[in-house]
N, C-alpha and C positions, 0 to 999 in steps of 0.2 A: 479139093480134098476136105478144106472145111466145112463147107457144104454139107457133104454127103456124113460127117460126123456127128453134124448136127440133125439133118433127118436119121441118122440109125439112134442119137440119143434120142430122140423125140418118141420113136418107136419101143423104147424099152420102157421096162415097170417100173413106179417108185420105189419098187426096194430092190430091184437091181441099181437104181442109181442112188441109192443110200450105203448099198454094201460098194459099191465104187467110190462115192465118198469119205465114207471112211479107211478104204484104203490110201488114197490121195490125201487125206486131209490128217486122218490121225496115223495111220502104221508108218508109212514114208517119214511125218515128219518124227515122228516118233523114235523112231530108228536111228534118226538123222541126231536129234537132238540127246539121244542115250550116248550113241558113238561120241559125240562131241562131249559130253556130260561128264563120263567115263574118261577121257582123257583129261579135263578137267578137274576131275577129281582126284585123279591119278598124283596132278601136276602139284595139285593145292596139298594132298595126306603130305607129297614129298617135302614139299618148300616147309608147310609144318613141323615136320619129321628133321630136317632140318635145323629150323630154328632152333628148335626145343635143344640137341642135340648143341647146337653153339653156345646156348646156357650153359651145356655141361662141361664145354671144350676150356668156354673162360671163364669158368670156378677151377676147374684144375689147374689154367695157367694161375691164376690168382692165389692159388694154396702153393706153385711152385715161387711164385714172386715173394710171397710170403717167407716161404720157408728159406729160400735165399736170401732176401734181404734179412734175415735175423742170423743166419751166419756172416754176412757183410758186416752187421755190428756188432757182432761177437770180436771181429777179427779188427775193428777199430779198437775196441775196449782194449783190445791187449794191448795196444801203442799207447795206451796211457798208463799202462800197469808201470811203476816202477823197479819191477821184479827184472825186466826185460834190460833195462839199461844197470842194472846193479851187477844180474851175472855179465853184462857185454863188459861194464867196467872191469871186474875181478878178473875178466881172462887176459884182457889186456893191460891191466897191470900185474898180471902174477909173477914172481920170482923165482918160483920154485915150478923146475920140470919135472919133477916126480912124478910116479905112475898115480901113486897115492893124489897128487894135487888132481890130476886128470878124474882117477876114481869118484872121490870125493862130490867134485863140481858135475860129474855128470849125475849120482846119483840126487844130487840137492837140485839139478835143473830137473831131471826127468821127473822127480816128485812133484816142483812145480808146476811141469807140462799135465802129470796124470791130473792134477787138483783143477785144471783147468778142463780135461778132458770127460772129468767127472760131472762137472756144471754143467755138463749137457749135455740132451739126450738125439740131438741131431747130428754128431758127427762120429765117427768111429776111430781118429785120427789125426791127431796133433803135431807136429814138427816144428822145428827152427834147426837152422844152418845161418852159423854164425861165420858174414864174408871174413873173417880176423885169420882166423884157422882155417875155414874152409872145413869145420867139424860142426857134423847133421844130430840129432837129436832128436827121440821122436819116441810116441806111445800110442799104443792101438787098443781097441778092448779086446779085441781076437787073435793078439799076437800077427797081426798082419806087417810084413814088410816094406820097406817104403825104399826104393830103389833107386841107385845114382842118376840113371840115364832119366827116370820121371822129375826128379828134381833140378838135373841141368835146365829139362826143357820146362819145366813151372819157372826155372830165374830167367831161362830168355825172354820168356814169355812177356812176366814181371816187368824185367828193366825196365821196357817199353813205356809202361803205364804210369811211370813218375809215384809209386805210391800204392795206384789204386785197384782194387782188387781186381784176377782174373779166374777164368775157369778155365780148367786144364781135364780131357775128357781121355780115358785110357782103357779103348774093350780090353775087357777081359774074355767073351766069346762073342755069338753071332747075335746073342739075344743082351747081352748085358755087358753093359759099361763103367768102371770106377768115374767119380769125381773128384778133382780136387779141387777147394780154391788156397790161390798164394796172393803173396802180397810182399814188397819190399820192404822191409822197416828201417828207418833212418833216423839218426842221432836229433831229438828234437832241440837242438843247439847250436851244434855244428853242420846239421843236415848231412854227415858222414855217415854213409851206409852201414849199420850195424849187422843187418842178415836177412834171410830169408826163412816168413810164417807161412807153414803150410798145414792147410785143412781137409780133412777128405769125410765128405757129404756122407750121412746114415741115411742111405737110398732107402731102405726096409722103412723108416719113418716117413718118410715121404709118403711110400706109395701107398702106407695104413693110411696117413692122412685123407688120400684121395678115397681110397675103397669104402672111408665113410659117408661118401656122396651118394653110392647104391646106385650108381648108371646102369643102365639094362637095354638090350635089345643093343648091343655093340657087338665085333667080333673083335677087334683089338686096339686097344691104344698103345702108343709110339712116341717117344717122346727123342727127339732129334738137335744135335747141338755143330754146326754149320758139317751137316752132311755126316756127323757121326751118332750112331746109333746108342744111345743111353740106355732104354729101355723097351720093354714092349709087353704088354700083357694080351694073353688072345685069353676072349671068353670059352666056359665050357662048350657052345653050344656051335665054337666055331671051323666052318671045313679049313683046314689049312692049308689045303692044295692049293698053291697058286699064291695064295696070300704072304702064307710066308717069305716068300722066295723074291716076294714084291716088294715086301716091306724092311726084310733083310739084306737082302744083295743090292734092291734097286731102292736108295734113299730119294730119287730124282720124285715122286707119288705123281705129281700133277703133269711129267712127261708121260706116262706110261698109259696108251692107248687101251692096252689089255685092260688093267686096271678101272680107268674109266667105264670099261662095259659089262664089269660084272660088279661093282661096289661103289658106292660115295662116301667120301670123306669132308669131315671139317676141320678147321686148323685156328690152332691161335699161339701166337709170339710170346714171348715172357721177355717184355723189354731189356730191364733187372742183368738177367743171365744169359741171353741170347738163344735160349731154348728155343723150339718151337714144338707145340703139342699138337699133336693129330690122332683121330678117333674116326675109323673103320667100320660100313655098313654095308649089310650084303643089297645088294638091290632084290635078291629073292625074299627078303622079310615082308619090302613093300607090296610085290607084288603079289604075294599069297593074300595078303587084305584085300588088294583091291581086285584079286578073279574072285574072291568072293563075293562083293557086292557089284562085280559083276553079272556072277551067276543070280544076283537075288533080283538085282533087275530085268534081265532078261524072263525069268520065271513071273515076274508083277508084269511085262508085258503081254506074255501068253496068259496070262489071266486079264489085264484088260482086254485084250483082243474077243477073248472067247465072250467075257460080258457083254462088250459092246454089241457082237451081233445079237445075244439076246434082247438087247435094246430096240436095235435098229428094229426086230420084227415085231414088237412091243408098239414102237411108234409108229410102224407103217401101219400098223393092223387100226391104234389110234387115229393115223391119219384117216384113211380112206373110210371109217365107218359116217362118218359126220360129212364126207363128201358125198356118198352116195344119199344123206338121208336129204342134204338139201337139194341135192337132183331131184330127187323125189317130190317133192314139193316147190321146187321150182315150176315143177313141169304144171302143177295145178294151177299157181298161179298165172303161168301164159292163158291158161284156158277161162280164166274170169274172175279165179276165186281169190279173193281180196283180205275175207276177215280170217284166212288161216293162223292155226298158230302153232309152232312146234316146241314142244318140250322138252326141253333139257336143262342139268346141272351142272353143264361143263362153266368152266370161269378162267379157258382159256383162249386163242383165238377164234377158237370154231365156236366159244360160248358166245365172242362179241360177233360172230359171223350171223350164230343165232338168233341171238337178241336183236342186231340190227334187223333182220328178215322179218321178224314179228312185230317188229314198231312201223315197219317199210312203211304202209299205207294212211297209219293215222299218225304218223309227223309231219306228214304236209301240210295240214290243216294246224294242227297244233305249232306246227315252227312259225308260219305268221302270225300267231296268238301271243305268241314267245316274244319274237323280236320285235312289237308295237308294245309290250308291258315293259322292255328290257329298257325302250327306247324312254318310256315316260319315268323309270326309276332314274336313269342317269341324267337325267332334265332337272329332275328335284334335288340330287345329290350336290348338281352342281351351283345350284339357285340355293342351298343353304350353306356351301359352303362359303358362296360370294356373301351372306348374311352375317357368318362368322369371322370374316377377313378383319384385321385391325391392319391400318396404312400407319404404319412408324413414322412415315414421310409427314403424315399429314399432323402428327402428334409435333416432332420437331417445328415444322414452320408455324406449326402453332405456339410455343414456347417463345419461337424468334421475334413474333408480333408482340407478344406478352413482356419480351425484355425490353422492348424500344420503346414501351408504354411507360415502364417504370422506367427508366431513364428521363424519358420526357417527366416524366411526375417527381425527378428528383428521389426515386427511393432508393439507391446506389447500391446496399447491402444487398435488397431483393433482387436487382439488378445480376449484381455477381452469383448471386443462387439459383437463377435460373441460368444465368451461361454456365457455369460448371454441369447443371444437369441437362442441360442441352447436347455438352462435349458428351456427357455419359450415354444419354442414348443415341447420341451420333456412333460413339464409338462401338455402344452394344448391337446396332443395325448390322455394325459390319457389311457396306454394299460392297465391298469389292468381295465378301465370300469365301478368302482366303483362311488357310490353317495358320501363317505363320505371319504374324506385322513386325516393322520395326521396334526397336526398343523403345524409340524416343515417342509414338503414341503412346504404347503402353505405360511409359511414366506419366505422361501429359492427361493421362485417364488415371491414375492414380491422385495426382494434384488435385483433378478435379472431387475426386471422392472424400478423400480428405478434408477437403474444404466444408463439402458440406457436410461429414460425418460432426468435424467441428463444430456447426451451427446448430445440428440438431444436438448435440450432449453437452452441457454445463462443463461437467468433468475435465471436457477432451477441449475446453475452449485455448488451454496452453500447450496444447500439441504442439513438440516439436518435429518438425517433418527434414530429413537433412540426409542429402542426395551423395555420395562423397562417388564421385566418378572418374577413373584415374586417366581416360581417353576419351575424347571426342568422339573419336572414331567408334567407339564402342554403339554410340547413339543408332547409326545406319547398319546392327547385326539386326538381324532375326527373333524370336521368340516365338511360343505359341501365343496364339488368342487367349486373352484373357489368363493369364499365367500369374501376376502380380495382387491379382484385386486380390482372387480370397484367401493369400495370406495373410493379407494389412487388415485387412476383416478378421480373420481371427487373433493378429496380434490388438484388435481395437477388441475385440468380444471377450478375449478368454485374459489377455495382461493389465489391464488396466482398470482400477476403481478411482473410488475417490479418495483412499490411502495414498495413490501416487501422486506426488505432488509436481512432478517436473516431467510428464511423459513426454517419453523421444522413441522414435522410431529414425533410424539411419539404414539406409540403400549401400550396400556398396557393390561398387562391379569392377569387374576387372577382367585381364583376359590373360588366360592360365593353361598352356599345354594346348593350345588350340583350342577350349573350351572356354566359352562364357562363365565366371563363378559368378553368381547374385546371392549375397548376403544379407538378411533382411532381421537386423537385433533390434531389440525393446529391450526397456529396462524396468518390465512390468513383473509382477507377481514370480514369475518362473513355473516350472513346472515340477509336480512332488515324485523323486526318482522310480516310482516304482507306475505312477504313471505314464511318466517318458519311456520306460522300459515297456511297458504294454503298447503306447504309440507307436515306437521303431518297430516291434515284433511284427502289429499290423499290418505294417508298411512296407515292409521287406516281404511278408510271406503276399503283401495283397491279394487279401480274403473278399468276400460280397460280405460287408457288412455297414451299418449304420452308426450313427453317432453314437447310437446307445454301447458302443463297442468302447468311446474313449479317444474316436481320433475323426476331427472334422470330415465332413463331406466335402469341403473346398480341396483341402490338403489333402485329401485320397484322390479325387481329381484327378489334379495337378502333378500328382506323384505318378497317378497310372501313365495321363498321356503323355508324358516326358518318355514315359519307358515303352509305349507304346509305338510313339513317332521316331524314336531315336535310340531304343535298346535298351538293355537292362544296367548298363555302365553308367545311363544318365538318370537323376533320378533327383529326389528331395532328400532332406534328411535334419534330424531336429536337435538339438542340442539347450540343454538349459540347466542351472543353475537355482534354487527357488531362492527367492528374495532378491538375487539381481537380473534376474532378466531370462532371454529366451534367445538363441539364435536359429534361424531357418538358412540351409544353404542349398542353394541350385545349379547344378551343374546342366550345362548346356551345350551343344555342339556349336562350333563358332556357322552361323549361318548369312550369308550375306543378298 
């Protein structure tokens, strides 16, 4: 079978097997990749659509947490009013049962309830029921009543909580629910029950609150208090069929299968109150966007499709023109003709098909012309380079004859001046090639440096050099190559004249957070703050720039490859003082 698929392709055209091609290769996977794309994108507008939409869910709860807890301390404040325990005192000690005493004291309480009801604009609804009488008290702004059987069940409720506030929810229809909160209030002396404060929530402020958020593209929100229905607002724009009946009758949202298949919801808790908010979306909003960019895909497909074939007969017609011309002239060449040559501007494979076919004959001769001049240039390249080579090796054991000479000869000082620069270019050779050596060469190359910086400057001959190292152990971590010289170099270059009369340079190291800290102060010149300030700038932004910029070549270095080999967390950094000194700190990853 494959056989024969293969001789029936062999037998077709190239632009029949270009338009097969491109069916195979782009429409299939095309198709393949839109379907998938398309659900993809379906998936992602949603989860987006979502998110965004849980922003909104918990700013609403956060304006209801709000808004409740500021009647929570509304309804503390009053337990420290002294008004509260004045009239509790006066009824229970009154002497006189007159209608007039009754009159009186409820007029003088109810004033104080309205002055209280007046201070704010978040509740509609003030009460106290004083346990002594068992006599309720209360002011509304809208003349609203406030009924025995809601108030037994706010003091059961109450007792319970030793104190502390609760919510007491009371539909008044299918769409709307009264609030109250109560609270028991007890004698702060005797802890004897004095009454029951009761508040009822200005829902209408609430929900101005929220509507200044300007949520859009919802059909309703629902705000639910353990299975009772508080509120519910449906947008203008929304079908009710079905929704209502969902959100009204069935508080269960996340049981309801129905539900699930034609809308999404998000939800959020209001700790505080025990609220929970939920906010309703139709699933036809999303999907009206996404057959849109449906349809626009599907339309950019039938239009690549239809390009492409004008392509395809674009490149075939390209193909085959440049195959027949070198048939053409192939066929010359079997018959003898040698020095042909075909013309063309093409520059792309058919151009190097060309070009090769025209050089065919005179690069044989020329390619062994080629490779005997190829061969004597890299003959020379390498004979000057071995001219150029300097042996470090040979420079060292030359120094080590040189020391054993001046020891022999007694000259002990020159002695120590060439072992110290011996260590230097021992240590500058680097044979093992490595990025990172111990610490304890890298100081033992600084002693050496030292030493001799000493011998060559007047100045620097009272150099103090002082190591203050808090572990041993610190000796066998890591460093990069050459990390320590050219800061001692710039602390010998840039801190020290002959004004200073006791120069020190102190090492310290230590090991800090898992990292190496290397500390490296002078107590030289310092530096002038607005040049330090240009230094760190440098340093931090690390620009391509040179001395003349104000911040050494050693110390941009040393700063890069720290941040180079180990991140931008590890790094140099400078700190100074002028007239006393300078500090350089190095942070290092502990390496072992």
């Amino acid at each position: 079978m494959m056989k024969y698929i293969k001789s029936l392709f062999r037998l077709t055209s190239i632009k029949f097997k270009l338009l097969f091609a491109l069916v195979i290769i782009t429409c299939i996977p095309t198709l393949i990749l839109g379907y998938i794309g398309y659900l993809k994108y379906a998936e992602i507008l949603k989860d987006k659509f979502l998110k965004s939409q849980e922003v909104n869910i918990i700013q609403i709860s956060s304006i209801i947490e709000y808004y409740t807890r500021n009647i929570y301390n509304f309804t503390q404040e009053v337990l420290y009013d002294n008004s509260i325990y004045n009239f509790y005192k006066a009824l229970i000690d009154r002497n006189d049962d007159s209608e007039l005493f009754d009159y009186i004291f409820k007029k003088d309480f109810e004033g104080y309830l309205n002055s209280l009801l007046l201070s704010r604009n978040d509740i509609n609804l003030i009460a106290f029921n004083f346990s002594a009488n068992n006599s309720l008290y209360y002011v509304s702004r809208e003349n609203e009543k406030l009924d025995s059987p809601d108030v037994y069940a706010i003091y059961q409720k109450a007792k319970k909580t030793a104190g502390k506030p609760i919510i007491y929810v009371k539909p008044i229809n299918k769409l709307y629910s009264d609030v109250y909160i109560g609270r028991i209030v007890y004698d702060r002396n005797t802890l004897d029950e004095i009454g029951l404060l009761i508040v009822k929530m200005n829902l209408n402020k609430l929900y101005d609150s929220i509507t200044i958020l300007k949520i859009k593209n919802y059909d309703a929100i629902a705000f639910v208090y353990r299975n009772k229905l508080i509120y519910v607002n449906f947008s203008d724009s929304t079908n009710l069929l079905g929704l209502e009946d969902l959100i009204v009758n069935k508080h269960k949202f996340e049981l309801s299968s129905k539900f699930k298949n034609n809308y999404y919801f998000v939800k959020s808790d209001v700790p505080i109150s025990g609220w929970t908010c939920y906010m309703f979306f139709s699933k036809k909003f999303l999907l009206n966007e996404i057959n849109l960019v449906s349809k626009t895909l599907f339309l950019l497909f039938i239009i690549t499709v239809f390009l492409s074939l004008l392509l395809i007969n674009y490149i075939y017609l390209d193909i085959t023109s440049p195959i027949n011309q070198l048939i053409k002239y192939m066929k010359k060449v079997e018959n003898g003709e040698m020095q042909i040559k075909i013309e063309s501007n093409r520059k792309d494979e058919f151009g190097y098909l060309i070009s090769s076919f025209n050089r065919m004959t005179e690069k044989i001769n020329h390619l062994i012309n080629q490779v005997y001049k190829a061969r004597l240039i890299a003959k020379d390249a390498q004979i000057k380079a071995l001219q150029a080579q300097i042996n470090p090796h040979f420079l060292f054991n030359t120094l080590d004859v040189i020391n054993w000479k001046a020891k022999f000869l007694g000259a002990e000082e020159i002695s120590e001046m060439i072992t110290a620069l011996a260590t230097l270019l021992e240590y500058s050779i680097n044979r093992e090639d490595s990025t990172l050596v111990p610490l304890q060469r890298e100081l033992e190359y600084i002693d050496s440096y030292i030493f001799l910086v000493c011998k060559r400057n007047n100045h620097l001959r009272n150099l103090n050099f002082i190591k203050d190292i808090k572990s041993d152990d610190l000796l066998n971590y890591k460093i990069p190559f050459m990390t320590l010289q050219p800061i001692i170099e710039n602390c010998i270059k840039h801190a020290f004249d002959y004004s200073i009369k006791d120069p020190t340079i102190i090492i310290e190291i230590e090991e800090y957070n898992n990292n190496l800290i290397i500390k490296v102060k002078d107590n030289g010149k310092g530096i002038e703050p607005e040049k330090l300030a240009h230094i760190n700038n440098k340093l931090n932004k690390i620009p391509d720039f040179s001395e003349k910029d104000g911040c050494g070549i050693g110390l941009l270095n040393v700063h890069r490859r720290l941040r180079l080999l180990f991140g931008n967390q590890y790094r140099l950094s400078l700190n100074s003082i002028v007239g006393s000194g300078t500090e350089i700190v190095l942070t290092i990853p502990i390496t072992k």
